[in-house]
C-alpha positions as a printed Julia matrix, in Angstrom:
224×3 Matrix{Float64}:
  -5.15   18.47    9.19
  -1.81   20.87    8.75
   0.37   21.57   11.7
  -1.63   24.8    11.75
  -5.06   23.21   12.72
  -6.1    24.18    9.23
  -8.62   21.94    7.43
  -6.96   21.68    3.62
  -9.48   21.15    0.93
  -9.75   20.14   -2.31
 -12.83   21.33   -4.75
 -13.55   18.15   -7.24
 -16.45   19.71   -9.87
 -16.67   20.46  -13.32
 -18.17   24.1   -13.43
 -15.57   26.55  -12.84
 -18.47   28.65  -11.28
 -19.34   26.63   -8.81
 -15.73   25.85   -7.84
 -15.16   29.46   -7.64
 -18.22   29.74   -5.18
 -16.81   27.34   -2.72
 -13.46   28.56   -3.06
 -15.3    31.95   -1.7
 -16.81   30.3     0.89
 -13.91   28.3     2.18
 -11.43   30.54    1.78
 -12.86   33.22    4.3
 -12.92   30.72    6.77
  -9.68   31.25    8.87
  -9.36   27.39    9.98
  -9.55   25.86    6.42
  -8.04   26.35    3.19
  -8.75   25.14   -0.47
  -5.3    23.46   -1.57
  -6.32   22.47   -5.09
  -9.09   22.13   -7.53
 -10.44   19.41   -9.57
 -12.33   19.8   -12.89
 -13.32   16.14  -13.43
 -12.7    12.48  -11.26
  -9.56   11.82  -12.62
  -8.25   15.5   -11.92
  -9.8    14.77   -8.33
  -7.35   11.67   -8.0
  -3.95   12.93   -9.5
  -4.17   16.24   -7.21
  -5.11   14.19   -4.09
  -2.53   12.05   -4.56
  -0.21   15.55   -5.04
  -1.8    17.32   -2.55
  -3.29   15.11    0.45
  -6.47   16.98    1.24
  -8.11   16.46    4.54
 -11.38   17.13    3.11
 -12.36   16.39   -0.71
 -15.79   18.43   -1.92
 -16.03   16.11   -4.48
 -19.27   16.69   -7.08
 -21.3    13.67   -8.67
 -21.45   13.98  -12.34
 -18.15   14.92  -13.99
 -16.66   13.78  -17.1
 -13.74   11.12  -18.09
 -14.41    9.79  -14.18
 -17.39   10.37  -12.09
 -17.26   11.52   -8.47
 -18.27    8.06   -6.98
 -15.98    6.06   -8.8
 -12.96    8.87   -8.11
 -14.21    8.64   -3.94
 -13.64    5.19   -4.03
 -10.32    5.67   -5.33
  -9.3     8.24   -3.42
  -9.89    6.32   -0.56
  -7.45    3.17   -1.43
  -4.32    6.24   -1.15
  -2.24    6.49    1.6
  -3.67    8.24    4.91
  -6.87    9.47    2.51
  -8.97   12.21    2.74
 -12.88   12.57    4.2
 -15.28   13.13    0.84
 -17.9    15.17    1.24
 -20.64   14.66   -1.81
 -22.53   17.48   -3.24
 -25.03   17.01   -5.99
 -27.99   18.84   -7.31
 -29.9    16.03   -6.98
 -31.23   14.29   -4.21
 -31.83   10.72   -5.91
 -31.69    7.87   -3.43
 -29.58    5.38   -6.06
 -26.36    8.35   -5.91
 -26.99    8.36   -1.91
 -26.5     4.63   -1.77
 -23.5     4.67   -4.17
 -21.9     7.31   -2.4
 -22.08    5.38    0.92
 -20.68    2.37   -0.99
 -18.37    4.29   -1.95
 -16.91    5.03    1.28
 -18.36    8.69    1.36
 -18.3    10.58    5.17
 -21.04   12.74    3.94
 -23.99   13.65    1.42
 -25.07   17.4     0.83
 -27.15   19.06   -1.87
 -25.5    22.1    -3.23
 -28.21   24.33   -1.98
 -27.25   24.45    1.09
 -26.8    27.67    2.33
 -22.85   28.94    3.27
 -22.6    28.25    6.76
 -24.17   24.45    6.65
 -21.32   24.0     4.09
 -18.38   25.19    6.4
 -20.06   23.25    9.52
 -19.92   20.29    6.82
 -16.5    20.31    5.73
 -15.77   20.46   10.07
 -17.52   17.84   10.92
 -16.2    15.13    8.05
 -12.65   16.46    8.94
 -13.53   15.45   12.45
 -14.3    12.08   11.73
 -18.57   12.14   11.83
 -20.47   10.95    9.16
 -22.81   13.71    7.53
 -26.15   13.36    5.7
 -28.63   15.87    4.2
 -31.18   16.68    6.47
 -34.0    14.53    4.05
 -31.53   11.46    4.17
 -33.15    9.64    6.93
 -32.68    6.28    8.75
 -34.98    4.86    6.63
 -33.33    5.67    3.43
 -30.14    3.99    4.75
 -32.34    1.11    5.44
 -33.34    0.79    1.71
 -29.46    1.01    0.9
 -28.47   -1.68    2.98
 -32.02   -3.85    2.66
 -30.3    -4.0    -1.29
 -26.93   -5.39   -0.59
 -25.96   -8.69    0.08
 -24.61   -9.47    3.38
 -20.79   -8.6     4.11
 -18.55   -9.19    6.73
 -20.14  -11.17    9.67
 -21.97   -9.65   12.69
 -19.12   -8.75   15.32
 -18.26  -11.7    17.98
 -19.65  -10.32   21.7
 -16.15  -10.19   22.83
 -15.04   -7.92   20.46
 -16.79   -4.89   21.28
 -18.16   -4.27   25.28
 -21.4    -4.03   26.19
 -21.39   -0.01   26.09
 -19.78   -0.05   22.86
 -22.29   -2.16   21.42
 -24.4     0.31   22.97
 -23.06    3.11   21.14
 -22.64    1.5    17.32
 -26.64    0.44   17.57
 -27.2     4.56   18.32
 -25.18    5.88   15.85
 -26.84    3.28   13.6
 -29.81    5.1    14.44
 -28.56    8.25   13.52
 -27.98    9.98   16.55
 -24.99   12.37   16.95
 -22.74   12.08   19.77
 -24.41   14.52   21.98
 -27.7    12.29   21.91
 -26.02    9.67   22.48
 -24.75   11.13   25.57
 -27.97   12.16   26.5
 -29.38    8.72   26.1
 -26.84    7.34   28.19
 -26.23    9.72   30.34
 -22.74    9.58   29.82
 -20.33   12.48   28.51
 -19.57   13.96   25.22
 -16.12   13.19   25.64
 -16.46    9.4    26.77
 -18.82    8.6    23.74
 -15.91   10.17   21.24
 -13.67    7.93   23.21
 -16.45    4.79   23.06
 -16.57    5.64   19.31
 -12.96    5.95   18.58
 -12.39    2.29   19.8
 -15.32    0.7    18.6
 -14.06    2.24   14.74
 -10.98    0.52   15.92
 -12.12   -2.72   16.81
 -13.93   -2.95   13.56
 -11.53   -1.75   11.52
 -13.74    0.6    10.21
 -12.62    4.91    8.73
 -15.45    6.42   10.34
 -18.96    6.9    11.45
 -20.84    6.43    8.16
 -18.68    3.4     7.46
 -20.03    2.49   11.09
 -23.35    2.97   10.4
 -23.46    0.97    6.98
 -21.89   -1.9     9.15
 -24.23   -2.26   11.61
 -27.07   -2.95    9.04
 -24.74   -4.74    6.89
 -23.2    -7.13    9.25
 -27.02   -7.97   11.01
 -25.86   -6.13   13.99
 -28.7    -4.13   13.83
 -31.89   -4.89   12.02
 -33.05   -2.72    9.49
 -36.99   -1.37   10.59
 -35.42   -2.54   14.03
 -35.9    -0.29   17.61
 -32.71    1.53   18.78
């Protein structure tokens, strides 16, 4: 984020109409700004790269590179930006790639203006965003079809309350259910969250979540 508290964003999609549309959208907004736009996945990488986004609105299917394969790159630069997918279509493979991918969030370009803006905010603060019909279960199909990764965190690496906090989030509840659950404040589960990202080495929420299922910290089907 600029000096300014301005979210900078850069538009990665191939129709100059709909780029032109979010440009609209974004641009009224007085705390973020459209810095550059991208008319395919290579496009999306060289102006990253040149311009160092916070937020990349980066579309699916686009020629020369696709939109997965240019969020994964984007992500190996320097300091990178959140990417926010939007798509057309709600197909369950693109969801799972784009978590693989190291994606903060999923939307379907129907969404109206406002869930857009609130969108871009909450990826550029660091939460992990999903369409309202991607549900736990769906990121229990991704994971249930990868192979195991990194092991399942040593007890002495995260505290108990931590622990606490990465099996609700795994669950999909935002930070002020979470607080509510535990009757503990907003503040000191953004603080409980922060660390735990940390300790795990991990870029943010949805990396958190995928981790939790991945690792066999939390069981897929499982209670929270």
């Amino acid at each position: 984020m600029s000096a300014d508290g301005v979210i900078r964003v850069l538009l990665a999609d191939d129709q100059t109409l709909v780029r032109d549309g979010l440009r609209a959208l974004i641009d009224r907004e007085p705390d973020m700004r459209v810095v550059a736009e991208a008319a395919d996945g290579a496009e999306a990488i060289a102006l990253t790269r040149q311009h160092r986004p916070d937020v990349v609105l980066m579309d699916i299917r686009m020629p020369h590179i696709d939109g997965l394969t240019a969020t994964a790159r984007v992500l190996t630069l320097p300091e990178p930006p959140r990417v926010l997918v939007l798509t057309t279509f709600d197909r369950n493979e693109w969801v799972y790639d784009a978590l693989r991918a190291g994606a903060s969030g999923f939307l379907l370009k129907d969404v109206r203006g406002d869930q857009l803006t609130h969108a871009v905010r909450t990826v550029a603060e660091g939460e992990a965003l999903l369409a309202p019909a991607i549900t736990r279960r769906l990121i229990e199909q991704f994971v249930a079809r990868q192979p195991a990764g990194r092991a399942q965190p040593p007890p002495d690496v995260l505290t108990e309350r931590e622990a606490e906090v990465l099996r609700l989030l795994a669950a999909g509840l935002s930070n002020a259910e979470i607080a509510d659950r535990l009757v503990i404040g907003h503040s000191t589960v953004k603080t409980h969250v922060t660390r735990l990202l940390t300790k795990l080495d991990l870029r943010d929420r949805a990396q958190a979540v995928v981790f939790a299922y991945e690792s066999g910290f939390v069981q897929a089907g499982g209670s929270s």
